[in-house]
C-alpha positions as CSV (number, residue, x, y, z in Angstrom):
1,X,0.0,0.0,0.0
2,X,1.6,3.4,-0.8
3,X,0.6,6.1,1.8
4,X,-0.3,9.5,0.8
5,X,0.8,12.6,2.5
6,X,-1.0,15.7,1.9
7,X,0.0,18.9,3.6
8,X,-2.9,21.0,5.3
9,X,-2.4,24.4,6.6
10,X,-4.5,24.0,10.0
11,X,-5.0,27.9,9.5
12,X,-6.0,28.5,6.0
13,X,-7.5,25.3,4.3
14,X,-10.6,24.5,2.2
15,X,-12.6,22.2,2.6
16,X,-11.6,20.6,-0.9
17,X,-8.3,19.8,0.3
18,X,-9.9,17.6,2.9
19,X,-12.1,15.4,0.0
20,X,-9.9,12.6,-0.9
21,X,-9.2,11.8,2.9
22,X,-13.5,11.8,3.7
23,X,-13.6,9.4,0.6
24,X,-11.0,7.3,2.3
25,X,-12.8,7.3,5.7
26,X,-15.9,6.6,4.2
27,X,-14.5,3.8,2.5
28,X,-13.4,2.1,5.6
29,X,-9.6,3.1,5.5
30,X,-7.6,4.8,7.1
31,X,-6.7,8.6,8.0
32,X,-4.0,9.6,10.3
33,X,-4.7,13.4,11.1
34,X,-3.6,16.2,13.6
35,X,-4.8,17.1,16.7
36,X,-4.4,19.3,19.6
37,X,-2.7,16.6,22.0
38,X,-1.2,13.9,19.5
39,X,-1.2,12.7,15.8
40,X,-5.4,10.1,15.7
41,X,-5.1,7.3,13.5
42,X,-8.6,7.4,12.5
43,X,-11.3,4.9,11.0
44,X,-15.2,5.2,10.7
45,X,-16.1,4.6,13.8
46,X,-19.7,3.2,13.4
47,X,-18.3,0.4,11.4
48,X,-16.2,-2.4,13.0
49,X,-14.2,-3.2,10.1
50,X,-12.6,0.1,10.4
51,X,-11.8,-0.4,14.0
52,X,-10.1,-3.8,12.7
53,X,-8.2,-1.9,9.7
54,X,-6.7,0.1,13.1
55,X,-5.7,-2.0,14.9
56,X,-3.9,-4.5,12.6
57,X,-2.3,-1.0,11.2
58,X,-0.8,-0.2,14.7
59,X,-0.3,-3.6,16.1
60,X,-2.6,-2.7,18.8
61,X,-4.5,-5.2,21.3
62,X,-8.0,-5.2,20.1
63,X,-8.9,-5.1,24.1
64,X,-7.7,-1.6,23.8
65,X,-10.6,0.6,23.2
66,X,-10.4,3.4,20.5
67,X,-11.5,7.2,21.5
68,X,-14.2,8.1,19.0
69,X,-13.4,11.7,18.0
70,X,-17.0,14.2,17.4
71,X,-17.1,18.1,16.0
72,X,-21.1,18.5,17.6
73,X,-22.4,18.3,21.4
74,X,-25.1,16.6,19.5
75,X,-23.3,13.4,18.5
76,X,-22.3,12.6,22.1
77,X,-26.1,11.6,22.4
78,X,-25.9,9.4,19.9
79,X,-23.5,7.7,21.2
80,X,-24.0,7.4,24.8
81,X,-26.9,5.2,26.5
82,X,-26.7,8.2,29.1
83,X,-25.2,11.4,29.1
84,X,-25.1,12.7,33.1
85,X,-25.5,16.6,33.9
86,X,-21.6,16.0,34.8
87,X,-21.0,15.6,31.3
88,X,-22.8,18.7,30.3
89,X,-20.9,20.6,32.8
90,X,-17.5,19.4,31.2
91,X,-18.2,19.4,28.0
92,X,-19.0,23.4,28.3
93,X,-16.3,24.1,30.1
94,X,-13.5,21.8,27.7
95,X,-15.0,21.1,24.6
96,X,-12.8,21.3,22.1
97,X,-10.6,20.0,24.0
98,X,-7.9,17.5,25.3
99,X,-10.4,16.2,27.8
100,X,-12.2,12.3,27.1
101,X,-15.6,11.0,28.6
102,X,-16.2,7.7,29.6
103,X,-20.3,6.9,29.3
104,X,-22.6,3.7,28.5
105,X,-22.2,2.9,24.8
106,X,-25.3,3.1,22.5
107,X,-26.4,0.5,20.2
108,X,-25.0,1.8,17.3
109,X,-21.0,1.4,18.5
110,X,-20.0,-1.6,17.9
111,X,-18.1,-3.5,20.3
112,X,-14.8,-3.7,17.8
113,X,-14.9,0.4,18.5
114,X,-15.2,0.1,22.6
115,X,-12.7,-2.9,22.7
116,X,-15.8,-5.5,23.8
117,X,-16.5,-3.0,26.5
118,X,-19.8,-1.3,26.9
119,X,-18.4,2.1,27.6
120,X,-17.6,4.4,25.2
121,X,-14.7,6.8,25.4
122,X,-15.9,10.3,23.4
123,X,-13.6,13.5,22.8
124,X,-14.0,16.6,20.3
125,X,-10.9,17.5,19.0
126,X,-9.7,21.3,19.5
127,X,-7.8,21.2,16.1
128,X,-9.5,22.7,12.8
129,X,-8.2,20.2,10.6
130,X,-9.7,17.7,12.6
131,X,-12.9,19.3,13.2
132,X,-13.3,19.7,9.6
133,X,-12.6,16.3,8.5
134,X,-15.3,15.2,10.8
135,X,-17.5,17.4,9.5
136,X,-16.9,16.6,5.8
137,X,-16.8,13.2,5.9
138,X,-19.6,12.6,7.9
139,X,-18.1,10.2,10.1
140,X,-17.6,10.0,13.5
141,X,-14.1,9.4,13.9
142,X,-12.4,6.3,16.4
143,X,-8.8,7.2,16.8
144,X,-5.9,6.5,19.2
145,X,-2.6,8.0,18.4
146,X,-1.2,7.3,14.7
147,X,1.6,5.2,16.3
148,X,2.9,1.4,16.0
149,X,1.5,0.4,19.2
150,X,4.1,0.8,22.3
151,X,6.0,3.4,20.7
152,X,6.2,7.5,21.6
153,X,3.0,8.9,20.4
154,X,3.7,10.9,16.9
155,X,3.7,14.8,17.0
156,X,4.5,15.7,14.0
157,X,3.2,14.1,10.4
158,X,7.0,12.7,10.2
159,X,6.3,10.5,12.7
160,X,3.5,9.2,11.5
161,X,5.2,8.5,8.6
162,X,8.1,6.6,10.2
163,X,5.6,4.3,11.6
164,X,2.5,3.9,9.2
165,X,3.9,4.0,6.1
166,X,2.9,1.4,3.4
167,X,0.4,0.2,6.3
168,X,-2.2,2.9,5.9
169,X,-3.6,5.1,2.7
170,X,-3.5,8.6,4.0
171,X,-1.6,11.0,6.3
172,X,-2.9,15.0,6.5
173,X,0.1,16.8,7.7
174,X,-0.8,19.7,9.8
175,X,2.2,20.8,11.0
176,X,3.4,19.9,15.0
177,X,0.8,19.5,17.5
178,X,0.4,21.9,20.1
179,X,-0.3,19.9,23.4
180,X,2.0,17.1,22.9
181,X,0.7,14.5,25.5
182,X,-2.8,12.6,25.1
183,X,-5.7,14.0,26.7
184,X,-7.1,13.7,29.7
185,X,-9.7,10.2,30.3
186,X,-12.4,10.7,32.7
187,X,-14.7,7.9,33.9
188,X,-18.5,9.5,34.2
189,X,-19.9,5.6,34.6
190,X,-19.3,5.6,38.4
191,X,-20.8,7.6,41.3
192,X,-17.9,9.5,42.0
193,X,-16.1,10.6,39.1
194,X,-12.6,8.8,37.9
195,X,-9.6,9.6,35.9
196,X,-8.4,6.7,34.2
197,X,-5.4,8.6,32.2
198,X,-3.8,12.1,33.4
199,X,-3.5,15.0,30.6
200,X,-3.4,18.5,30.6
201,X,-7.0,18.9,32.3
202,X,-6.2,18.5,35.3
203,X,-8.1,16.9,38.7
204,X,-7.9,20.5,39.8
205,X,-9.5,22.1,36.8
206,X,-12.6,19.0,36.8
207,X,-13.1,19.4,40.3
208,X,-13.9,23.2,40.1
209,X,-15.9,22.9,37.2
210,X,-18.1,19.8,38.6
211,X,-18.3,21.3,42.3
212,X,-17.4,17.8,43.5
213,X,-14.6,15.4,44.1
214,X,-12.6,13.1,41.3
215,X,-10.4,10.5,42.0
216,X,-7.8,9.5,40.2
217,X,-7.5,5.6,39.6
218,X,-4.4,4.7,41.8
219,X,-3.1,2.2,38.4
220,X,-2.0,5.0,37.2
221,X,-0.1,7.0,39.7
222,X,1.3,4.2,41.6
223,X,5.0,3.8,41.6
224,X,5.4,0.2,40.5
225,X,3.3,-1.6,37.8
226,X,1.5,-4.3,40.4
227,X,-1.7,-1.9,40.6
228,X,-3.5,-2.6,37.7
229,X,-5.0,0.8,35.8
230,X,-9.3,0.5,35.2
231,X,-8.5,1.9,31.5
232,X,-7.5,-1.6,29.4
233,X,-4.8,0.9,27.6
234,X,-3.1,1.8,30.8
235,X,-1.6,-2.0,31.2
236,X,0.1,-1.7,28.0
237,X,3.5,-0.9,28.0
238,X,3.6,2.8,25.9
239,X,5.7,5.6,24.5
240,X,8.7,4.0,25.0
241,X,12.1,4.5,23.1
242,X,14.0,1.4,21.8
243,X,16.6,1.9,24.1
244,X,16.2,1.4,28.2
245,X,15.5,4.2,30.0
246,X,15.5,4.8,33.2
247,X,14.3,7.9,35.7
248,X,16.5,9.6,38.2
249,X,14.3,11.1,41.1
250,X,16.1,13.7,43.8
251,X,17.9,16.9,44.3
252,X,19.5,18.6,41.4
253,X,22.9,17.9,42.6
254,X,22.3,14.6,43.5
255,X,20.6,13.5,40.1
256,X,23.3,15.1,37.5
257,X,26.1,13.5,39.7
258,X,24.4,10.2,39.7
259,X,23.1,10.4,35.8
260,X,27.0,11.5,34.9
261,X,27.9,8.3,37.1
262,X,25.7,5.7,35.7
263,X,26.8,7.1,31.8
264,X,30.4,6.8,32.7
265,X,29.8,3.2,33.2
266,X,27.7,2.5,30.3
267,X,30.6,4.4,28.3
268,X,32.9,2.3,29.7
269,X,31.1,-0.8,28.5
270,X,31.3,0.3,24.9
271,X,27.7,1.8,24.9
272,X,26.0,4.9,23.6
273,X,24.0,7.2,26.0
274,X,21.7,9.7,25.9
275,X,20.6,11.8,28.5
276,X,17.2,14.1,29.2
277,X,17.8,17.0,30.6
278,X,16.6,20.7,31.5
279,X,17.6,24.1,30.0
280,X,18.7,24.6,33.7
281,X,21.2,21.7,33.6
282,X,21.8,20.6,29.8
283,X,25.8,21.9,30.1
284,X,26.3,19.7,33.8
285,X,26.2,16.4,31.5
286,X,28.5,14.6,29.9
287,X,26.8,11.7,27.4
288,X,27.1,11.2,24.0
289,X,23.6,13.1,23.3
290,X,22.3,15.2,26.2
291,X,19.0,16.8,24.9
292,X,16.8,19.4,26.9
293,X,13.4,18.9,27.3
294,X,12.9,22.7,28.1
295,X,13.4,25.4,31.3
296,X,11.6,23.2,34.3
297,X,9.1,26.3,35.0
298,X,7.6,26.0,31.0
299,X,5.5,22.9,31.7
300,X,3.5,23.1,28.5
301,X,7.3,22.9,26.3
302,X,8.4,19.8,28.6
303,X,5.0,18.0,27.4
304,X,5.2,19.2,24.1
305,X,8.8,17.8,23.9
306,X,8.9,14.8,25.5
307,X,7.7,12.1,23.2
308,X,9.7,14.1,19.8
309,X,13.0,13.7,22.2
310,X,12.3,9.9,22.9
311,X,12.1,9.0,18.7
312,X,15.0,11.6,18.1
313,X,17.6,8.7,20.6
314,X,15.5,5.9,18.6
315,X,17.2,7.9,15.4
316,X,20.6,8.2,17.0
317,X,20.4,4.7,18.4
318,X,21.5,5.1,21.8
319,X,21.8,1.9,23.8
320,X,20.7,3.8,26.5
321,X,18.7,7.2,28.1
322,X,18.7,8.5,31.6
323,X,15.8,11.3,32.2
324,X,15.3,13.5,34.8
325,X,12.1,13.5,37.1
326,X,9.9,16.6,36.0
327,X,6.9,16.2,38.7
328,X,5.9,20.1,37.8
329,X,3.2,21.5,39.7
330,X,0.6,21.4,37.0
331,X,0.5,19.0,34.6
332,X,3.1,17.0,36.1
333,X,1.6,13.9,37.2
334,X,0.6,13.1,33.6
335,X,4.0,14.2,32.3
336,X,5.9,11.8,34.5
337,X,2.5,9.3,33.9
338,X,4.1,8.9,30.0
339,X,7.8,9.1,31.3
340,X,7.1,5.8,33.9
341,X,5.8,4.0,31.1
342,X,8.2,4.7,28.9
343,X,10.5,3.6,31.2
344,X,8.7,0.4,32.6
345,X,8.4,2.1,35.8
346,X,12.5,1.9,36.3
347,X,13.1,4.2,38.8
348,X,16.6,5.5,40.4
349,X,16.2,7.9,44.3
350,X,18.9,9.5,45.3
């Protein structure tokens, strides 16, 4: 299969330019498009042979339920056996947005979309190109990152490419993302309301909107991998580079000298190391690639960064990465939520 990449400019685009790609999706293939958080791999998501198309193009667990992608308030009851005032609530305050709802499927999803669960995930996009391409095609759109499954989710079209190409028919390039981490997954199928994956809306930002508490599922947060996450995805091993890498936690001081320690020995074994730092402490390392991530008090560049720095060591074939801890005060917890799966929770404190 040869893939096609067309280039969109998310600010000035017809809706012409978007044709070919709604013919595709109402065909039952395949899109990968931009979004606000991460690169969707999209299929129809109303038709199961899409979902299948998706997830033998990633390599993906079919237990892994897709994210169907809407442009209208009005679609969400479609797809949702029941749509809670919480909902409403949210979905003023973040839609478009990087925030996902968790509800009681309706009949018309079938199960190959929801992973053979009967809960439906259900975001709308805050990107124009995909907004647009929902619109035009008439589809509602079922998309997880545009990824081979496991791997650092794609922000740029590049990415995508590196990954999908020759497995799927279409790639709109829109330029880099602007978020850089997957959104936010909140659970509205329980009394008290549950974040199954961290993102850039925070539990902060839900709890003021819905004037009551959220809990976070502790699968996510916990610092080992024996608490298993609610979300099926969360289990998986993700966004991780090819080589190991492993998080140093602690003081500044502490950290550089025990990252500069632990590449001295890899060195001296004949390896090549890489090493994640800060604009703050980028010239304190001594690896063979030391890449910042960004000054520590710009949260939104470290999450924008983080997964384009894990495929840039996959392209200089490091044997091995040591990262900094970045638990920032805001979006942190999903920020180091990627970084411990990425690194199979391996975990240095000094």
């Amino acid at each position: 299969m040869e893939t096609k990449i067309l280039q969109v400019n998310p600010e000035q685009f017809g809706d012409e330019e978007l044709q070919e790609a709604c013919q595709v999706l109402r065909n039952d293939g395949l899109v990968a498009f931009p979004t606000e958080t991460v690169y969707g791999l999209g299929g129809n998501a109303l038709h199961k042979e899409a979902a299948n198309h998706i997830y033998a193009a990633k390599g993906r667990p079919s237990d892994n339920p897709l994210i169907v992608h809407i442009s209208e308030v009005k679609s969400l009851y479609e797809l949702a056996a029941d749509v809670p005032e919480a909902a409403k609530k949210l979905s003023e305050a973040f839609w478009p947005g990087p925030l996902t709802m968790i509800f009681p499927k309706s009949d018309i999803v079938p199960y190959g979309t929801t992973g053979g669960l009967d809960t439906v995930a259900i975001r709308m996009p805050n990107h124009p190109v995909a907004l647009a391409l929902i619109d035009e095609s008439g589809c509602m759109i079922a998309a997880p990152s545009a990824n081979t499954s496991g791997k650092p989710s794609p922000t740029e079209a590049g990415h995508v490419a590196l990954d999908l190409d020759g497995k799927i028919p279409m790639i709109l390039d829109g330029g880099p993302v602007g978020i850089g981490i997957e959104s936010t997954i909140i659970d509205l199928t329980e009394k008290v309301p549950m974040i199954l994956r961290p993102g850039y809306i925070t539990k902060e930002m839900l709890e003021e909107v819905l004037g009551e508490e959220v809990r976070i599922d502790p699968g996510i947060i916990a610092s080992d991998s024996t608490k298993k996450p609610k979300a099926p995805g969360m289990k998986y091993k993700h966004y991780a580079p090819k080589a190991d890498l492993v998080l140093v936690e602690g003081e500044q001081e502490a950290v550089v000298a025990k990252i500069n320690a632990l590449v001295r020995e890899k060195q001296a074994a004949g390896l090549k190391v890489g090493v994640v730092a800060t604009d703050e402490t980028e010239s304190l390392y001594q690896a063979d690639y030391v890449v910042t991530i960004g000054a520590r008090s710009d949260e939104d560049a470290i999450a924008r960064h983080l997964y384009k720095i894990l495929r840039e060591f996959d392209d200089w074939n490091v044997d091995a990465i040591y990262s900094e801890s970045f638990s920032t005060p805001r979006i942190g917890q999903a920020i180091m939520n990627r970084l411990m799966k990425a690194a199979g929770h391996q975990v240095i404190h000094v």
